[in-house]
C-alpha positions as CSV (number, residue, x, y, z in Angstrom):
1,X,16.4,-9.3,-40.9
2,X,19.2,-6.6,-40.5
3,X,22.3,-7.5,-42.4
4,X,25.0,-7.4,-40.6
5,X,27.8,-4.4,-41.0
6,X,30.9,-5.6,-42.8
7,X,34.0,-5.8,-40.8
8,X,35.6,-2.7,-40.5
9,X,32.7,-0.8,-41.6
10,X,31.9,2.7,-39.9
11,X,29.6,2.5,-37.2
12,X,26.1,3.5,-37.7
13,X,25.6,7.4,-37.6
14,X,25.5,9.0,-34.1
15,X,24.9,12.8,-32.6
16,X,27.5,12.4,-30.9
17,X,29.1,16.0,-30.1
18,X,32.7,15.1,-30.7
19,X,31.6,14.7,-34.6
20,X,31.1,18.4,-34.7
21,X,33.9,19.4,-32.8
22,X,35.9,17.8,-34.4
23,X,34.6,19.6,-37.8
24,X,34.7,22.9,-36.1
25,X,38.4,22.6,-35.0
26,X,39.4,21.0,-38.3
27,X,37.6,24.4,-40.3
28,X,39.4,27.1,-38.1
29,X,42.9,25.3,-39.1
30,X,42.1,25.0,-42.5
31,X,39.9,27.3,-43.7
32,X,40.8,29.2,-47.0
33,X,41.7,33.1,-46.7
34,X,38.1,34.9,-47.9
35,X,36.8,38.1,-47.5
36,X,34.0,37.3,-45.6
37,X,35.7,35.2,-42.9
38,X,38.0,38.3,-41.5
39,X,36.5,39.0,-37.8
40,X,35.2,42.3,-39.0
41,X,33.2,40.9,-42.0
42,X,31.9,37.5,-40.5
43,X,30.6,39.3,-37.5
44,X,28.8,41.7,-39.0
45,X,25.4,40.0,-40.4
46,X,24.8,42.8,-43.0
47,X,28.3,41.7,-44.9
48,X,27.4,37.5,-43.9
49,X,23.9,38.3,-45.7
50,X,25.4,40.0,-49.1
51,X,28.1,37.4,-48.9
52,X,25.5,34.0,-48.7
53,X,23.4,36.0,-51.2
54,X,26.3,36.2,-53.9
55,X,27.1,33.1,-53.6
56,X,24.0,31.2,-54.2
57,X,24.5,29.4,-57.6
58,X,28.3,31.3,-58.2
59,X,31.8,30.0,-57.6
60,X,33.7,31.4,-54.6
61,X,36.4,33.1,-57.1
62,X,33.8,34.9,-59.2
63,X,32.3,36.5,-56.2
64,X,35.4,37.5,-53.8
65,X,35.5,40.9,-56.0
66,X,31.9,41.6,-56.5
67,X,32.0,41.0,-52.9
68,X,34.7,43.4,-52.0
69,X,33.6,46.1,-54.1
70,X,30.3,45.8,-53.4
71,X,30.4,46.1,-49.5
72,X,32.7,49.4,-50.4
73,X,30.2,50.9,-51.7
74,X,27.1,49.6,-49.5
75,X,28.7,49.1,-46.3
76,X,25.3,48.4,-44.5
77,X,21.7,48.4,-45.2
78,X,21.2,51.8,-45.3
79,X,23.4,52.5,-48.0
80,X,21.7,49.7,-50.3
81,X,18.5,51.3,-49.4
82,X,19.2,54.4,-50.8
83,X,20.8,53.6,-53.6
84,X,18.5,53.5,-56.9
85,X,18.0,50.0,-58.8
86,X,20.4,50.7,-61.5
87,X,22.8,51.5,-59.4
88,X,22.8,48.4,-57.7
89,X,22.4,46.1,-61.0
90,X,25.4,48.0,-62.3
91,X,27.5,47.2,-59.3
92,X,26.2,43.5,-60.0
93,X,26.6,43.3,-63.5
94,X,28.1,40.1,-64.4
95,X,27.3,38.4,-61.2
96,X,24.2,37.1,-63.0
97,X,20.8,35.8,-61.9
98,X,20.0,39.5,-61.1
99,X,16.9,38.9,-58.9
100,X,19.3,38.5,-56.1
101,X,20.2,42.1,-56.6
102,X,16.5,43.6,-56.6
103,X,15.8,41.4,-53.4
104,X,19.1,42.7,-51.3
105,X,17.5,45.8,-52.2
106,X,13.9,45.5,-51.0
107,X,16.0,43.5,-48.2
108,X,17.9,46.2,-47.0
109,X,15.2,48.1,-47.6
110,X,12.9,46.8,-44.9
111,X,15.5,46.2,-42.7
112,X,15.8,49.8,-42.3
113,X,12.0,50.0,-42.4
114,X,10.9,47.7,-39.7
115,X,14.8,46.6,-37.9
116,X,15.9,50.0,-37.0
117,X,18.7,49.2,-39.9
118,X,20.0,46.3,-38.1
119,X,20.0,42.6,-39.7
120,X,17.7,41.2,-37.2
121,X,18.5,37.5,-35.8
122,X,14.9,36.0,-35.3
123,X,14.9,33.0,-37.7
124,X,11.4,33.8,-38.6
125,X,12.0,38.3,-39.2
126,X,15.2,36.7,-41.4
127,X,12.8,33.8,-43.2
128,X,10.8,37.4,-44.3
129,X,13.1,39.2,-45.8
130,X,12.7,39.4,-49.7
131,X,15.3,36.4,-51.4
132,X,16.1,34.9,-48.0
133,X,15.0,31.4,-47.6
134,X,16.0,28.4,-45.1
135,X,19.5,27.9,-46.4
136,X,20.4,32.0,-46.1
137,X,18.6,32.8,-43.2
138,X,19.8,29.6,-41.1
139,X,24.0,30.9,-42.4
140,X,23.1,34.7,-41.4
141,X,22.4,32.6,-37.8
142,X,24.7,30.5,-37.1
143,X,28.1,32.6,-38.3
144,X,26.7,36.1,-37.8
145,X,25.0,35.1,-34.3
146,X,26.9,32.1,-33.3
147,X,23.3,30.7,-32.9
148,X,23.1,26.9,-34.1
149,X,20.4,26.8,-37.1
150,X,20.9,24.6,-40.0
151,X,21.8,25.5,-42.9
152,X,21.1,22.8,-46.0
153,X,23.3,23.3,-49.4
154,X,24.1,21.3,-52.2
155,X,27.3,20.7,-50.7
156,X,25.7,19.7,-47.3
157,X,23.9,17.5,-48.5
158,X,26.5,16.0,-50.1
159,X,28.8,15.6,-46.9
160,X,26.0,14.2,-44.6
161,X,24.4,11.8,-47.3
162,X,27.9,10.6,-47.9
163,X,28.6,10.4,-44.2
164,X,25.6,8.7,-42.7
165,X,25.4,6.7,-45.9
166,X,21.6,8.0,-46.9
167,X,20.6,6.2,-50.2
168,X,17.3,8.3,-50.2
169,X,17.0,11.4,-53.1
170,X,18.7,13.8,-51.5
171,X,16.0,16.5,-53.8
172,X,13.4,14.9,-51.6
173,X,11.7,16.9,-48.7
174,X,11.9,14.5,-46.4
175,X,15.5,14.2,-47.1
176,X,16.8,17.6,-46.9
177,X,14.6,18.2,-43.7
178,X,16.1,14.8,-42.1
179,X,19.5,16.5,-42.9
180,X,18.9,20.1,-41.3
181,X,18.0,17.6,-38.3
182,X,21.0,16.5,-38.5
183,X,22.8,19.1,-38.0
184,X,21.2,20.6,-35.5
185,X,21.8,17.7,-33.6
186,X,25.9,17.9,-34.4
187,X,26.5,21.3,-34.4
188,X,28.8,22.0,-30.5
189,X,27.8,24.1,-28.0
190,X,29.3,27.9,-28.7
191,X,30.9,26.5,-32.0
192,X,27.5,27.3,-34.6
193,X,29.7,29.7,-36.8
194,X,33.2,27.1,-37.6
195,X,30.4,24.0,-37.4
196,X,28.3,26.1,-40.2
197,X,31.2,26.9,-42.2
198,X,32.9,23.7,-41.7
199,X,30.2,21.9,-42.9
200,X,30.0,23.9,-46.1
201,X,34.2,23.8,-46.7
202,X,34.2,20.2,-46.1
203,X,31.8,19.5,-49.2
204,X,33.4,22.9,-51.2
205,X,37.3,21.3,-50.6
206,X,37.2,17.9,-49.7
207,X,34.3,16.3,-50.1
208,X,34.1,16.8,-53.6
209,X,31.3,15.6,-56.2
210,X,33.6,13.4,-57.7
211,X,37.1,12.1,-56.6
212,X,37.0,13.5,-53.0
213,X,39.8,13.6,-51.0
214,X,38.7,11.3,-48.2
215,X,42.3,11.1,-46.6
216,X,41.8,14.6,-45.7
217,X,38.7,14.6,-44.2
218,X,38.0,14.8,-40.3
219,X,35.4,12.5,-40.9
220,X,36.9,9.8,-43.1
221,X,37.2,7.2,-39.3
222,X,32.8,7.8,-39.7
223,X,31.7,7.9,-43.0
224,X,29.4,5.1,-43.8
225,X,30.2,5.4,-47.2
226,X,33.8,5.1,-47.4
227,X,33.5,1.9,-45.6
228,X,31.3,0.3,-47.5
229,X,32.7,1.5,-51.4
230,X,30.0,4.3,-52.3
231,X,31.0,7.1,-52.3
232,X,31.1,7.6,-56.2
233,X,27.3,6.1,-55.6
234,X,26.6,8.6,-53.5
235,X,24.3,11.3,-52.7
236,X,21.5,10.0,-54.9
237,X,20.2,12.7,-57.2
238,X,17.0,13.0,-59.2
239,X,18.7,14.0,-63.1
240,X,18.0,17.6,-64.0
241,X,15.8,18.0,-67.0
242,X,18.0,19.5,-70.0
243,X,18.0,22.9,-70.5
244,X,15.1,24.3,-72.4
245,X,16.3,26.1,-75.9
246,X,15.2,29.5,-76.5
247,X,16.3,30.6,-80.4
248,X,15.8,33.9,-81.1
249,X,16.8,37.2,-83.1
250,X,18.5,40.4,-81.6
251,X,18.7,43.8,-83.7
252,X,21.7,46.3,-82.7
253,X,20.9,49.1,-83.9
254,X,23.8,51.7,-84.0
255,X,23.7,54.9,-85.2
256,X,26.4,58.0,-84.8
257,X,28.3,56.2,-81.8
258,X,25.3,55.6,-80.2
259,X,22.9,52.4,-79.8
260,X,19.4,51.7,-79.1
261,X,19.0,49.7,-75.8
262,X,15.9,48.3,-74.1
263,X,15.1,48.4,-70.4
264,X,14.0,44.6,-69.6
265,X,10.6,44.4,-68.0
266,X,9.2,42.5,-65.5
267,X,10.7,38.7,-65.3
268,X,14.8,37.6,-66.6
269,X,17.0,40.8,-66.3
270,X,14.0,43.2,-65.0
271,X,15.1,46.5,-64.8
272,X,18.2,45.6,-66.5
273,X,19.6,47.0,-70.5
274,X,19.9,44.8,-73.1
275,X,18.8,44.4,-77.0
276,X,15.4,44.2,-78.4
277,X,13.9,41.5,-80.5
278,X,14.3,41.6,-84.4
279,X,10.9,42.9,-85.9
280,X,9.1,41.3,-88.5
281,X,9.1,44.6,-90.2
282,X,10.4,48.0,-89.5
283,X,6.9,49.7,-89.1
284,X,6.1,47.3,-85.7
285,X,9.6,48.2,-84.7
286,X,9.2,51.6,-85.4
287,X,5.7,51.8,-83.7
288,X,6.8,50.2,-80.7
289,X,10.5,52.2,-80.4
290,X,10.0,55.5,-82.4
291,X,13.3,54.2,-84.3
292,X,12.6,52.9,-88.1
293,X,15.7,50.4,-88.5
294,X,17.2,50.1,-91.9
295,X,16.3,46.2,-92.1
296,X,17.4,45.6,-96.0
297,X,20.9,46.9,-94.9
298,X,21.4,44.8,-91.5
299,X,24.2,42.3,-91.1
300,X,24.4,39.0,-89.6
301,X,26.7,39.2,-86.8
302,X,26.8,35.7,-85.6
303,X,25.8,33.9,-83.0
304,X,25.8,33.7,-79.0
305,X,24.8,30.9,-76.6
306,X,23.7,31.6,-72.8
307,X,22.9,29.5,-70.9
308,X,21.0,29.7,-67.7
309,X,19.8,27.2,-65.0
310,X,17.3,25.9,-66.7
311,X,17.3,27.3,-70.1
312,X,19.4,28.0,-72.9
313,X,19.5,31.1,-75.2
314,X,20.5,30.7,-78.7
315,X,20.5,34.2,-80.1
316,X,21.3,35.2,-84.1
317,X,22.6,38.9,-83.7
318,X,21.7,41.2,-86.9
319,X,23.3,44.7,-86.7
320,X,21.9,47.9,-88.6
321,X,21.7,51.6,-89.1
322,X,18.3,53.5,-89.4
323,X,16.0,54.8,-92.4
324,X,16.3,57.6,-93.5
325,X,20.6,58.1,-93.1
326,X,22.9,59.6,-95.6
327,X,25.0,57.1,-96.2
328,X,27.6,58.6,-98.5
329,X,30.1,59.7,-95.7
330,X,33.4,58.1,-96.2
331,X,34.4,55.7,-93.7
332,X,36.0,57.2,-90.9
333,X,34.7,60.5,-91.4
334,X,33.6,62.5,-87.7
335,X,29.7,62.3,-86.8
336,X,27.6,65.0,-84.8
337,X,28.3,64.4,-80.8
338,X,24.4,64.2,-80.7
339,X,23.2,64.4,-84.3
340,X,19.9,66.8,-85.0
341,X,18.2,63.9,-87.2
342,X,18.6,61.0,-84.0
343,X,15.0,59.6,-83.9
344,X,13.7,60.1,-80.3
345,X,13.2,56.6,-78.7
346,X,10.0,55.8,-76.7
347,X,10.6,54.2,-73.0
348,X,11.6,51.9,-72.0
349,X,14.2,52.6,-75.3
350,X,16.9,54.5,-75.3
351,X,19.7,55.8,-77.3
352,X,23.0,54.9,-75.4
353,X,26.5,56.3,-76.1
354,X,28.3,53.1,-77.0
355,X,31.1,54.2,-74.7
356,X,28.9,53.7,-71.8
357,X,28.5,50.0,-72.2
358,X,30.8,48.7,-70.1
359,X,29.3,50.8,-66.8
360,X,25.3,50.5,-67.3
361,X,23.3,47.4,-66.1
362,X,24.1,45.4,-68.9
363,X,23.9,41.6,-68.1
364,X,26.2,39.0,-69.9
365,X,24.3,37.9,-71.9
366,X,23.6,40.9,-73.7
367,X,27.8,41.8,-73.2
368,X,28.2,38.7,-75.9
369,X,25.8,40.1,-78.1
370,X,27.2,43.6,-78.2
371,X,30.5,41.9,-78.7
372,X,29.4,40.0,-81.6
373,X,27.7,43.3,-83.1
374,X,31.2,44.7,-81.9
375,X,32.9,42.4,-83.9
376,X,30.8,42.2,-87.1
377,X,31.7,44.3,-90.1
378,X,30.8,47.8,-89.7
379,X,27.5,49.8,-90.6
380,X,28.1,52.1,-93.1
381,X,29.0,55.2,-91.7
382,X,26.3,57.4,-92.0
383,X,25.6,61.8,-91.4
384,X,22.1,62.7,-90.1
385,X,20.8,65.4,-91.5
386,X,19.4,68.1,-89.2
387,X,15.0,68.1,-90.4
388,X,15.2,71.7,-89.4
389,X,18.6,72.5,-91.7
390,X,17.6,74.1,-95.4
């Protein structure tokens, strides 16, 4: 038998059209000032693409200058196209989860390839494009196009689960794909983009994971959940396993204002600079990097923690010098601009000028461990000696 509703309890969920436009008008008063809601930017699908991209798994404030800067310097596809992957990880750097990056690339890439240049607006030509999935591809749609396509987040989930009072995991398929439904169903006629957005601003501002402001929401008179006391209870959420813990060691080796730096492979921070492992002895590192570190003189710089999605570096940092130095300089003394004795580096190695840190590819991660290393007591100062000087 159905139990019946409590008295004044919201009434059971509906598609009726006034719920959306009611969202839609309450987003276009109240929508917060970004970058990519100006008329120039959300109309132009290249800018809604970057700007959906960046913020996948990043807070609105951390991306509004990555944003800005980056859409100065690759106004459209073809520009991102032509640009070389370094480039474009250095304009990311600090963003994080770098993939994102290399797939706006390859993205842009193909759109120039096979779309004439154009962001194309066929669900199925967006679905395709490298690091576009439902979520992105159904945003680019609806705000870009104006052409109603859901578009599922964490904070979409949130609203709707809270609002049509699902007790079901909203992780779950079935869920998330009874949600898009949803949606699709409210969204107004000619009002895709501000229902989109709306939808997304009303989880982001009001409908908060905990303590949401449910006076202020245009939905508080329908929300099964409010009327019935759940809305703490509510959206049920399979718990997230705990990080995993990676513990590892990092060798900076500096040498003459310069440090050795590895270009990451394929996987985390491909294609990106950062520190190599410590060596169990300086002939493996040596035979892997052409530089022999000086391992009985290296400091212990600390520690760093980063921490990922689902992992968790811990990482000792160990600073050194090389074998084979002349270590009786007095501190402070000048060293070579590009000293004779420098051991060439094997790829993917190289020696970097420690004054280009800050510009090169260098995720944060690694920006914690050359600031520990930074920060550590120095390596003895040390004069190469030229192998060709008598």
């Amino acid at each position: 038998m159905t139990r019946p509703a409590p008295a004044g309890a919201a009434p059971a969920p509906s598609d009726n059209p006034a719920l959306g436009r009611a969202l839609a008008d309450w987003f276009a008063a109240t929508r917060r000032d970004l970058p990519w809601r100006r008329p120039e930017d959300r109309a132009d699908p290249w800018r809604e693409l970057v700007s959906e991209l960046m913020l996948q798994q990043t807070r609105v404030a951390t991306a509004i200058p990555y944003y800005e800067r980056f859409v100065a310097r690759f106004p459209d596809p073809a520009a991102l196209a032509a640009a070389s992957e370094e480039e474009v990880l250095a304009a990311w750097k600090g963003l994080g989860y770098y993939s994102r990056a290399r797939n706006l690339r390859r993205a842009a890439q193909e759109i120039v390839r096979e779309h004439g240049g154009r962001v194309p607006s066929d669900f199925d030509a967006l679905r395709a494009l490298p690091g576009v999935g439902d979520y992105t591809a159904g945003a680019v749609r609806s705000i870009a196009f104006g052409i109603a396509t859901p578009a599922v987040d964490g904070n979409v989930l949130r609203v709707l689960a809270r609002h049509d009072g699902l007790a079901d995991d909203v992780a779950a398929p079935a869920t998330r794909r009874r949600i898009a439904d949803r949606t699709q169903a409210l969204s107004p006629p000619g009002r895709a983009a501000d229902f989109c957005e709306g939808l997304m601003e009303l989880g982001a501002t009001v409908c908060l994971p905990t303590a949401p402001l449910c006076p202020d929401c245009p939905w508080r008179a329908t929300c099964r959940a409010l009327a019935d006391g759940r809305i703490e209870a509510l959206p049920v959420k399979r718990p997230k396993p705990a990080p995993a813990v990676e513990a590892r060691d990092v060798l900076v080796v500096r040498a003459a204002g310069r440090v050795l730096l590895e270009r990451r492979g394929k996987g985390l921070f491909e294609g990106m600079w950062g520190f190599p492992d410590a060596p169990d002895s300086a002939d493996a590192f040596a035979a892997r990097t052409g530089v022999r570190p000086d391992l009985a003189a290296a400091r212990d710089a600390g520690r760093v923690e980063h921490v990922f999605t689902h992992r968790r570096w811990r990482l000792r940092v160990r600073v050194c010098g090389i074998e084979g130095a002349d270590a009786a300089a007095e501190a402070g003394a000048a060293v070579p601009a590009r000293p004779a004795g420098l051991p060439d580096a094997r790829p993917p190695f190289r020696w970097a000028d420690e004054a280009e840190i800050p510009a090169l590819a260098v995720p944060k991660a690694f920006q914690k461990v050359w600031a520990a290393a930074c920060a550590a007591p120095a390596v003895s100062p040390v004069v190469y000696r030229d192998p060709e000087a008598t």
